[in-house]
C-alpha positions as CSV (number, residue, x, y, z in Angstrom):
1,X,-65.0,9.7,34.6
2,X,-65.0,12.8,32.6
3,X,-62.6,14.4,34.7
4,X,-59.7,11.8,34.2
5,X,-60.2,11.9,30.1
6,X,-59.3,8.7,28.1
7,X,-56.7,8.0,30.5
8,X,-58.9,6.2,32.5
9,X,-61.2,4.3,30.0
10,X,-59.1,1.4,30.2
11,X,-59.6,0.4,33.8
12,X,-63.5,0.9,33.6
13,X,-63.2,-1.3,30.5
14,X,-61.2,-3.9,32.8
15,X,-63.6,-3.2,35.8
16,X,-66.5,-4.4,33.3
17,X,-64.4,-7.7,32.8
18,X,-64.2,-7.8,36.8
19,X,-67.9,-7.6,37.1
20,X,-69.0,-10.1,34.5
21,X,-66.3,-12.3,36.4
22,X,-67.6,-11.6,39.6
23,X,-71.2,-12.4,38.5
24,X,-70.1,-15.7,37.1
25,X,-68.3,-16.8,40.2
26,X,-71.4,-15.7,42.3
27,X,-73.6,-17.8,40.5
28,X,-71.1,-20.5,40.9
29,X,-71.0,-20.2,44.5
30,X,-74.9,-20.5,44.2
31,X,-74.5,-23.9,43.2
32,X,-72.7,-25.2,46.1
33,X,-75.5,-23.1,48.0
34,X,-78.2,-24.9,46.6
35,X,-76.1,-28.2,45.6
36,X,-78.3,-28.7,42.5
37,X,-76.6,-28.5,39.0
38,X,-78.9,-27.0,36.5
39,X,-78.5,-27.3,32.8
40,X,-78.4,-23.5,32.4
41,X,-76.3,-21.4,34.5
42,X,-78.2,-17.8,35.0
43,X,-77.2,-14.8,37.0
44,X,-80.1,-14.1,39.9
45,X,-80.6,-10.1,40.6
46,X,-79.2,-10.8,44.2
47,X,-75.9,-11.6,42.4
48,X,-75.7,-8.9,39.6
49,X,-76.3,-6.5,42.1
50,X,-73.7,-7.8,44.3
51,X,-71.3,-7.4,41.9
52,X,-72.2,-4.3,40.8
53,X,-71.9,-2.9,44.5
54,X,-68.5,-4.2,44.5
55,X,-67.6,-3.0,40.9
56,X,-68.6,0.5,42.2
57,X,-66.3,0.4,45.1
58,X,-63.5,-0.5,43.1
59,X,-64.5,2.5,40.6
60,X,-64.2,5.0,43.1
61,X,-60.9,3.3,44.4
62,X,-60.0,3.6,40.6
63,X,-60.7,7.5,40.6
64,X,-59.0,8.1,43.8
65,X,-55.8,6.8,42.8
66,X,-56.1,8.7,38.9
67,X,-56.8,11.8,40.8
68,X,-53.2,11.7,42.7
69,X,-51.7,11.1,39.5
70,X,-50.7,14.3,37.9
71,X,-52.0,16.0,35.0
72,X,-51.0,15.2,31.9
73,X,-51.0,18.2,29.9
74,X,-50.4,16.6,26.2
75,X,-53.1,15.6,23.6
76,X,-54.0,12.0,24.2
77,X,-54.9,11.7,20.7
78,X,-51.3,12.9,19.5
79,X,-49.4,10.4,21.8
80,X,-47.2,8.5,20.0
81,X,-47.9,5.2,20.5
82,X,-44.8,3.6,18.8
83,X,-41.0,4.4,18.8
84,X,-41.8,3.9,14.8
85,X,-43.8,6.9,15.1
86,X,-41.5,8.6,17.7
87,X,-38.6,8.0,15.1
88,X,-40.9,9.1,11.9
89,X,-41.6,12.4,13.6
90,X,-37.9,13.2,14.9
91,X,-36.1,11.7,11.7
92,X,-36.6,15.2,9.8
93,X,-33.7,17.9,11.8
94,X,-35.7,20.8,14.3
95,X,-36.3,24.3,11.9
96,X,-35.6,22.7,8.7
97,X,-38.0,22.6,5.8
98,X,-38.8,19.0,4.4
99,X,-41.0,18.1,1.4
100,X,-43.5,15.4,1.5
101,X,-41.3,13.4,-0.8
102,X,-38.4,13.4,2.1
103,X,-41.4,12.1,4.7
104,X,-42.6,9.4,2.5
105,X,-38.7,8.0,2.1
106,X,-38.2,8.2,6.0
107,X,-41.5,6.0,6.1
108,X,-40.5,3.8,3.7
109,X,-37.4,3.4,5.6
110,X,-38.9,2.9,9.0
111,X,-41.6,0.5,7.4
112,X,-44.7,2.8,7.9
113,X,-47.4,2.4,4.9
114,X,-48.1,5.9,3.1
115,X,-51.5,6.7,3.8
116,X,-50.0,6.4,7.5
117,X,-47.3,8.5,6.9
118,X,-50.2,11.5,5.5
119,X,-52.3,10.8,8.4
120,X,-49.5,11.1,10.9
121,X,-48.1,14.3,9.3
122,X,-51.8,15.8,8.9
123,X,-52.0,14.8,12.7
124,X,-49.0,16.5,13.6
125,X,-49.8,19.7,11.4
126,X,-53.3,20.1,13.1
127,X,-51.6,20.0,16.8
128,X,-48.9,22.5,15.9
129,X,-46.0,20.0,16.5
130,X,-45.0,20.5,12.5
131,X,-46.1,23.5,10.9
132,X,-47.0,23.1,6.8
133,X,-44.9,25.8,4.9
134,X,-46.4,25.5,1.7
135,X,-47.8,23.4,-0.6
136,X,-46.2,19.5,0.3
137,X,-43.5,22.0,2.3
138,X,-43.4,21.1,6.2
139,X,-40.9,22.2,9.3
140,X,-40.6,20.3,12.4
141,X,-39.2,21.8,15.9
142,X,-42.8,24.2,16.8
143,X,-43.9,22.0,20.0
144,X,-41.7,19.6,21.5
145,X,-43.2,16.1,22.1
146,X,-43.0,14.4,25.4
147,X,-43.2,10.2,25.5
C-alpha cells in the first residue's frame, strides 16, 4: 500500500466494505446449508477466512491496476478539492502582490469562511504555490497547479 500513497486508501477502505459484505452473505448461505434459522446470525472462521482470501485477491488486483496508472507527481494534500478553491487560488493575477485583505474579499465573494481562507493561503505558502512577501503581503504564479 505504501507505494501507491493516499491515492489508494479509498479502495482498501471499499475492499473492507466488500469483505464484511462477503462475510454476511456467507453466513447467509450457511443457513440454507444447514436450513435452521437461529436467532443470532454469527460469522464461523471458515467464512471470515473465505472472505478474507477473496478480499486479498481483489487487493492485489487493486495494486496491479494503481501500478499501471502513472505517477502523480503533485502533493495529495495540496489538491484542490473544489473549483471554490481552484477559483480562490487563481482569482488573485500570476506575479502580482496581494494583501491579506484582498484574499479575504475574494473569499467572501466566493463564499469561503475566513479561517478557511488563512488555512488555504498558509497551505499554499508552505508548498511554494504562493510565496508570502512580507508581513500579510502574498504573490501567486511560483508553482503552477494541475487539477
Amino acid at each position: 500500500m505504501n507505494t501507491h500513497g493516499e491515492y489508494i486508501i479509498a479502495s482498501v477502505r471499499r475492499l473492507g466494505l466488500s469483505a464484511f459484505r462477503i462475510i454476511l452473505i456467507l453466513s447467509a448461505l450457511r443457513i440454507l446449508e444447514t436450513g435452521e434459522i437461529p436467532t443470532k446470525l454469527t460469522c464461523t472462521n471458515e467464512d471470515f477466512s473465505t472472505a478474507l482470501t477473496i478480499c486479498n485477491t481483489l487487493m492485489v488486483h487493486t495494486g496491479k491496476i494503481f501500478s499501471t496508472l502513472p505517477q502523480v507527481e503533485e502533493n495529495p494534500s495540496v489538491h484542490l478539492s473544489s473549483s471554490r478553491q481552484q477559483q480562490f487560488l487563481t482569482a488573485p493575477p500570476d506575479d502580482a502582490t496581494f494583501s491579506r485583505q484582498t484574499y479575504l474579499q475574494i473569499a467572501e465573494t466566493l463564499g469561503i469562511p475566513v479561517p478557511s481562507a488563512d488555512r488555504y493561503i498558509n497551505r499554499w505558502v508552505s508548498v511554494g504555490m504562493i510565496e508570502k512577501v512580507g508581513h500579510g503581503e502574498f504573490r501567486r504564479g511560483i508553482k503552477r497547479v494541475s487539477t
